[in-house]
GUSEMAR-88393 format. One line per 8 residues: number of its first residue (from 0); for each residue x, y negated, z of N, C-alpha, C. Coordinates in steps of 0.1 Angstrom, whole numbers. Last residue first. Layout:
BEGIN
NUM = X:Y:Z:X:Y:Z:X:Y:Z ~ ...
//
This chain:
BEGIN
249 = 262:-189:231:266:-205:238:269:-212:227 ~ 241:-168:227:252:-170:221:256:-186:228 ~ 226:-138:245:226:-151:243:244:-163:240 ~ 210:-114:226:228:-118:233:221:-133:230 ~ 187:-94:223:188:-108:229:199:-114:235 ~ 200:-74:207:190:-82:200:183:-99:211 ~ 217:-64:225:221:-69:209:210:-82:208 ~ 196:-57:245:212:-65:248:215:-72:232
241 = 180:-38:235:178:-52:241:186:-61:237 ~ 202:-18:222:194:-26:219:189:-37:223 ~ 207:-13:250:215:-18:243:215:-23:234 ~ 186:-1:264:190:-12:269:201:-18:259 ~ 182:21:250:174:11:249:182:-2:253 ~ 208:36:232:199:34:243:193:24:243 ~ 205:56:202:208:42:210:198:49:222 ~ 185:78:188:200:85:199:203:69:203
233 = 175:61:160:171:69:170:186:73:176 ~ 179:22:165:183:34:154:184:47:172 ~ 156:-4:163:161:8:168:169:18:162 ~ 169:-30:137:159:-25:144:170:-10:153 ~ 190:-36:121:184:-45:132:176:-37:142 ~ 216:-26:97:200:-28:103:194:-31:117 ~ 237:-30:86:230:-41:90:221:-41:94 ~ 232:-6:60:238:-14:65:235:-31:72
225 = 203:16:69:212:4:61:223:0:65 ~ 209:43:80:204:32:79:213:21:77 ~ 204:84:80:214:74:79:200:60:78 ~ 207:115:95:198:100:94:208:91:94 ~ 206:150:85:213:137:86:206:123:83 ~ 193:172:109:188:165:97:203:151:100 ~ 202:208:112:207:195:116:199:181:103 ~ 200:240:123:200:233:114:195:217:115
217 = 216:268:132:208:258:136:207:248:124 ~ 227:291:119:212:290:122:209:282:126 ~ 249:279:95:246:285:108:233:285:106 ~ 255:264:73:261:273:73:259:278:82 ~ 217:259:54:225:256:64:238:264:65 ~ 199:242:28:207:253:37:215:248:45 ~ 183:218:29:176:233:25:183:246:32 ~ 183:197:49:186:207:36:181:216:35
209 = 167:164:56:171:181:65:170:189:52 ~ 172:132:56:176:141:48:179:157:57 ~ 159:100:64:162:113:69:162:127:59 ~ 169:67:55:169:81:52:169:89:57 ~ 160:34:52:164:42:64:158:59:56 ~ 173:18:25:167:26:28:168:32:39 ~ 199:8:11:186:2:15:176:5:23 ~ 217:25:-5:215:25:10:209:11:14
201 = 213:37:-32:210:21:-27:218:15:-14 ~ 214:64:-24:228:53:-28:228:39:-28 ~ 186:70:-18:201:74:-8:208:64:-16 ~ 178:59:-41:173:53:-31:185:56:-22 ~ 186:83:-59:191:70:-63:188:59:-52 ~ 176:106:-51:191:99:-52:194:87:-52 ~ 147:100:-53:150:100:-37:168:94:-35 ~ 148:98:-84:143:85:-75:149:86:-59
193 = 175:117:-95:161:116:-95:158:100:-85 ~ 202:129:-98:197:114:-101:183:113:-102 ~ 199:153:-94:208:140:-85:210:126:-88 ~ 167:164:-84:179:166:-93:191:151:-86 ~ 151:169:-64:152:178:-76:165:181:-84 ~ 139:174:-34:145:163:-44:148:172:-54 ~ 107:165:-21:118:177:-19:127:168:-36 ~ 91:139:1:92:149:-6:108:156:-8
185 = 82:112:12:84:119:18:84:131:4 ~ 86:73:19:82:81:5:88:97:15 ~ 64:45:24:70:59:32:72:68:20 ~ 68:10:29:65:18:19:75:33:27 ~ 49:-16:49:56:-2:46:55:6:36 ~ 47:-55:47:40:-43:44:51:-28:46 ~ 59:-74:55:49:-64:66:49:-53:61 ~ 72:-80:31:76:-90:45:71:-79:56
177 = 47:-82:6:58:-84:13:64:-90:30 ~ 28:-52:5:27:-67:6:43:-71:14 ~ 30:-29:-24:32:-33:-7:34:-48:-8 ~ 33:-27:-51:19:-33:-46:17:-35:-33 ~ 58:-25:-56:54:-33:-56:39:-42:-56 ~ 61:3:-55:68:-1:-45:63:-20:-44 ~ 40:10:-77:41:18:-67:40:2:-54 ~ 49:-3:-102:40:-2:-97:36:3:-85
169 = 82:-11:-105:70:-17:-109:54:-19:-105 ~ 91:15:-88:95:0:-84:82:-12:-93 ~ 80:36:-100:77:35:-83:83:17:-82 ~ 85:34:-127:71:31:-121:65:32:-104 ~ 112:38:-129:100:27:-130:92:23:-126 ~ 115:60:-118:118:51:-111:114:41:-115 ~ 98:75:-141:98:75:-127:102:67:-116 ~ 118:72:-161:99:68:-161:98:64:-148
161 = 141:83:-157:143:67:-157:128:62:-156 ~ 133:112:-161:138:103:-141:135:87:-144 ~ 126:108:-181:114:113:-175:118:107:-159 ~ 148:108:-195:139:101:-200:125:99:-186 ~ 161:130:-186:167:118:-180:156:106:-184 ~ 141:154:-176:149:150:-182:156:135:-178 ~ 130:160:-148:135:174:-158:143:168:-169 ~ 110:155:-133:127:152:-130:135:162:-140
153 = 88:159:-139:89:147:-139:105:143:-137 ~ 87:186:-137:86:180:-145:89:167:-149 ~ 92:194:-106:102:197:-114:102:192:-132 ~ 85:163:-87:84:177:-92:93:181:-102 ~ 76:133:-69:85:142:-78:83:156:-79 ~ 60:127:-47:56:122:-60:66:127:-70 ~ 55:137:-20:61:148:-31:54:141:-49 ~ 39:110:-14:35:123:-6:44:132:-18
145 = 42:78:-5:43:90:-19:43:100:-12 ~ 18:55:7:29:68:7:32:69:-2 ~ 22:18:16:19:28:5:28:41:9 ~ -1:-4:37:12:9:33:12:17:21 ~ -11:-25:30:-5:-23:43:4:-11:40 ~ -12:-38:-8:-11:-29:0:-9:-28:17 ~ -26:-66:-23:-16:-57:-14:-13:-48:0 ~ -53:-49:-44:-44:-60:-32:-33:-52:-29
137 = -49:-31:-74:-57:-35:-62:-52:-50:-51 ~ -40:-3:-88:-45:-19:-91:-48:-22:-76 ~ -17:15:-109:-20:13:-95:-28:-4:-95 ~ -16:40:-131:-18:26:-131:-25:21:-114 ~ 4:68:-129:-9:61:-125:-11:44:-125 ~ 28:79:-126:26:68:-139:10:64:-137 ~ 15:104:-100:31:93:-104:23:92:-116 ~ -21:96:-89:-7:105:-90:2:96:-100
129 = -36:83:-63:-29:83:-75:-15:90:-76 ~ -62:69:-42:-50:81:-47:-47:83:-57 ~ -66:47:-16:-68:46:-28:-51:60:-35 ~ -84:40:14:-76:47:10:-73:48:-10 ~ -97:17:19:-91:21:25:-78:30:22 ~ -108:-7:-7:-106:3:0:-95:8:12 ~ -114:-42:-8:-104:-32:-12:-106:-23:-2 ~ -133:-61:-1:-137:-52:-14:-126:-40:-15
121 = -151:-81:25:-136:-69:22:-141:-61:8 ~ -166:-102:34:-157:-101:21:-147:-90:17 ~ -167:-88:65:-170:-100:51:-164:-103:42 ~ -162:-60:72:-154:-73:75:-162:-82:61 ~ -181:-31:74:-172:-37:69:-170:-54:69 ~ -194:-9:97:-197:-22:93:-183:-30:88 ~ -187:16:111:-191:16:95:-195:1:92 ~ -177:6:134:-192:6:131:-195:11:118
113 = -148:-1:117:-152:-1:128:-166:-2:132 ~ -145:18:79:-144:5:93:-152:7:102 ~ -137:31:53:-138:26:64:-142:18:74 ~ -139:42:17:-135:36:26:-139:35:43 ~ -118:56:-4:-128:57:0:-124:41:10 ~ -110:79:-38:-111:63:-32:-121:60:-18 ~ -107:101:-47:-98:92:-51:-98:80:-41 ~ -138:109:-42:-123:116:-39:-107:107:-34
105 = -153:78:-26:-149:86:-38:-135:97:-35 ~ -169:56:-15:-166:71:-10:-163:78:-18 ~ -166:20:-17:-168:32:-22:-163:45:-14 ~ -193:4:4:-181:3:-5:-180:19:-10 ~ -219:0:19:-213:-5:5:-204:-6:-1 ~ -200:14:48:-215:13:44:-213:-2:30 ~ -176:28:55:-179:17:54:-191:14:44 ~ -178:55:80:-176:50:61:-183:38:65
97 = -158:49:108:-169:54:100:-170:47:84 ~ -146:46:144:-144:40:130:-153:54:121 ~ -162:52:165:-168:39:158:-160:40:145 ~ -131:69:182:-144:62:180:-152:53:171 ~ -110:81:182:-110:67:176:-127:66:171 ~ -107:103:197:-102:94:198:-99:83:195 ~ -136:115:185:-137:112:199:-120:103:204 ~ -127:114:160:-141:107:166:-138:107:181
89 = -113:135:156:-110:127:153:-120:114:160 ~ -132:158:166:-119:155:172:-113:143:170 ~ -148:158:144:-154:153:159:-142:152:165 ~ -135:151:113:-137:159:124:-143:149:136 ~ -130:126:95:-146:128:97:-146:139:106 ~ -102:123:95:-109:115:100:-124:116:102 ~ -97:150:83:-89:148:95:-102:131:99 ~ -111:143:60:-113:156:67:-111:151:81
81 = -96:127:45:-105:122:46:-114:135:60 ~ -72:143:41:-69:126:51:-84:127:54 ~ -82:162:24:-76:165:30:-74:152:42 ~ -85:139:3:-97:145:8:-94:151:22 ~ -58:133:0:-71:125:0:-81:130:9 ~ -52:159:-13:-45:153:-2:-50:142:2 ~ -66:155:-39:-65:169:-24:-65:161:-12 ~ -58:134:-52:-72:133:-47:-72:145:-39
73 = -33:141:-57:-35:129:-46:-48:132:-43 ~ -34:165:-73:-30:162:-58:-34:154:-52 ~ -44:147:-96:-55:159:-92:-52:161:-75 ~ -27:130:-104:-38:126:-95:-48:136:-89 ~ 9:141:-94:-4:145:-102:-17:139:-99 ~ 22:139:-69:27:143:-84:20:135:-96 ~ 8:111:-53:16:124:-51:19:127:-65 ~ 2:85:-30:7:87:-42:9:107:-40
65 = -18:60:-17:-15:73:-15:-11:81:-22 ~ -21:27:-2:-18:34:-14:-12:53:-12 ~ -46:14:19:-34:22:18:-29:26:2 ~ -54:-17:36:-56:-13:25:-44:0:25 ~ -75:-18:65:-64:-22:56:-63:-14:46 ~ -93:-10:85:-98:-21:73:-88:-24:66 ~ -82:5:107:-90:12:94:-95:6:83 ~ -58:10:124:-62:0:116:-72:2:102
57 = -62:29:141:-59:19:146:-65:5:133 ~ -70:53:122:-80:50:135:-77:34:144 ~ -51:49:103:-60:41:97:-69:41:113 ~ -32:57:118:-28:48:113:-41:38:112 ~ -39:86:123:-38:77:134:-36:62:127 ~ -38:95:94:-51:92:102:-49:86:112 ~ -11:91:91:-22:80:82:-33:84:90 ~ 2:114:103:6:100:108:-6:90:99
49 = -14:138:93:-15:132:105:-11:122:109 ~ -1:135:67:-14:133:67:-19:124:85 ~ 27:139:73:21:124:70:5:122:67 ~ 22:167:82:27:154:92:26:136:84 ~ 15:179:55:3:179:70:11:169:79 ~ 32:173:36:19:165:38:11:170:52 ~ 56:190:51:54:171:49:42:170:48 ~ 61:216:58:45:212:65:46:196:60
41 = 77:231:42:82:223:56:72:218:64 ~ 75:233:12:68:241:28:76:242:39 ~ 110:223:-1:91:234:2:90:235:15 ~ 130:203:24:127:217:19:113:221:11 ~ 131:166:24:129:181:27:127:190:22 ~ 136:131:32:139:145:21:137:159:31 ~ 123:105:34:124:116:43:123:128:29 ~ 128:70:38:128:84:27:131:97:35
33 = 113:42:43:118:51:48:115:60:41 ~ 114:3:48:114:13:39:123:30:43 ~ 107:-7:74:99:-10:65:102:4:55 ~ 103:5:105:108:8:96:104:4:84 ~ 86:-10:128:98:-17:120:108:-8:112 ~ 72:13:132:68:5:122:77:-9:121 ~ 70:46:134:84:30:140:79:22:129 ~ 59:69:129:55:53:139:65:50:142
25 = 84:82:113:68:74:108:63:63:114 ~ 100:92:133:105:78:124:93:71:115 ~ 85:107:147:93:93:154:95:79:144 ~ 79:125:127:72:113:136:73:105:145 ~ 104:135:126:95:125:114:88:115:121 ~ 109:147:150:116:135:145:113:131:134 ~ 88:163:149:89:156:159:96:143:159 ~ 97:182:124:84:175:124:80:165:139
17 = 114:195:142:118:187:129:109:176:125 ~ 107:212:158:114:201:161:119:189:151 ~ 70:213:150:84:217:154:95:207:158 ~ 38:204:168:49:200:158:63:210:160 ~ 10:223:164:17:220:170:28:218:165 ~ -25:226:156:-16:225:155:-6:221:163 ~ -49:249:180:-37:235:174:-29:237:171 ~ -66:272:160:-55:273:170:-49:257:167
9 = -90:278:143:-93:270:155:-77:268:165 ~ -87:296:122:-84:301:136:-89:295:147 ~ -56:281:108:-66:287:105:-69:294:120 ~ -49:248:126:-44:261:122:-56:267:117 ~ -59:219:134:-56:232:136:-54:237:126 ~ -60:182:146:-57:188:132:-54:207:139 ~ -60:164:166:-72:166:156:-67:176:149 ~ -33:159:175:-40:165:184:-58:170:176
1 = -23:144:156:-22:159:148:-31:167:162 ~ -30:117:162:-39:124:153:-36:138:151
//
């Protein structure tokens, strides 16, 4: 999908090397739970914008949750998703998919499907945006983002981190459907006990963390994964993977 997406100009967009290895780790969808810390203006919502339009061109009758600070954001950044899928660029790689004719088209809320003809009985939207302590309703989710659901208000006191991680595990993290469903949280970290810290320490979590500074010019993301994790971890070789994952045990 970022092959849809330009620059002011008409010029394509084009990923850096940083933004290459997000998007490795976004479509790996045996990533269930994944935290990607970064800098300001690193481009996050333009690469998980672009990973949810291809998402939804593949699967556009599932349900998304789309989180950011503030609901004013989320409905941006919404809209901004909703862009990327109504370009003719977009169309011409995922053809047919179109507003889903009786459901809702709202900032906040919209929807989808293949012909614009929605699935019998489908009432949950495609996209649904809410900013952090938002009352989250709906089914269970196929994915939920948080797009920079932290800021410097919301991590400013200890009253206000302990809100926050509330409400991502009560409401957020627990309207993903179990088992399948992905939760992606992507933003800049605040403080050291904010929600992203506290997720790093869990170590539950597959974590890509690129700093803010560096002691050189080049500059290196540290990716850590659970302990015990099963799936691909990026730099393995394939074949060894295989190998693990089909040792035949006598």
């Amino acid at each position: 999908a970022w092959l849809c997406m330009e620059v002011e100009g008409g010029i394509p967009l084009w990923p850096a090397a940083h933004h290459w290895l997000w998007l490795r780790l976004l479509c790996d969808t045996t990533i269930r739970r994944l935290l990607i810390i970064a800098p300001p203006e690193s481009a996050k919502t333009t690469w998980v914008v672009a990973y949810l339009a291809a998402s939804i061109g593949f699967f556009p009758e599932e349900p998304r949750i789309f989180a950011s600070a503030s609901g004013d954001v989320a409905k941006k950044r919404s809209m901004a998703l909703r862009q990327v899928i109504e370009s003719a660029a977009f169309q011409e790689v995922f053809p047919g998919v179109r507003l889903a004719r009786g459901l809702s088209y709202e900032q906040h809320q919209w929807s989808v499907a293949h012909g614009g003809q929605a699935r019998a009985g489908r009432i949950h939207p495609t996209v649904s945006a809410y900013g952090t302590g938002g009352s989250i309703t709906g089914s269970r989710a196929f994915e939920a983002i948080g797009d920079d659901i932290l800021d410097h208000e919301n991590t400013r006191t200890a009253y206000q981190r302990e809100f926050v991680h509330t409400w991502a595990h009560n409401s957020l993290f627990s309207r993903v459907r179990a088992r399948v469903g992905r939760i992606i949280l992507i933003g800049t970290a605040w403080h050291h006990d904010d929600l992203y810290a506290r997720i790093r320490r869990s170590g539950q979590w597959v974590v890509c963390h690129l700093p803010l500074l560096s002691p050189g010019a080049d500059v290196y993301a540290t990716l850590t994964y659970p302990p015990g994790y099963r799936g691909r971890r990026l730099g393995e070789p394939v074949a060894e993977v295989f190998e693990e994952e089909h040792e035949q045990v006598p």
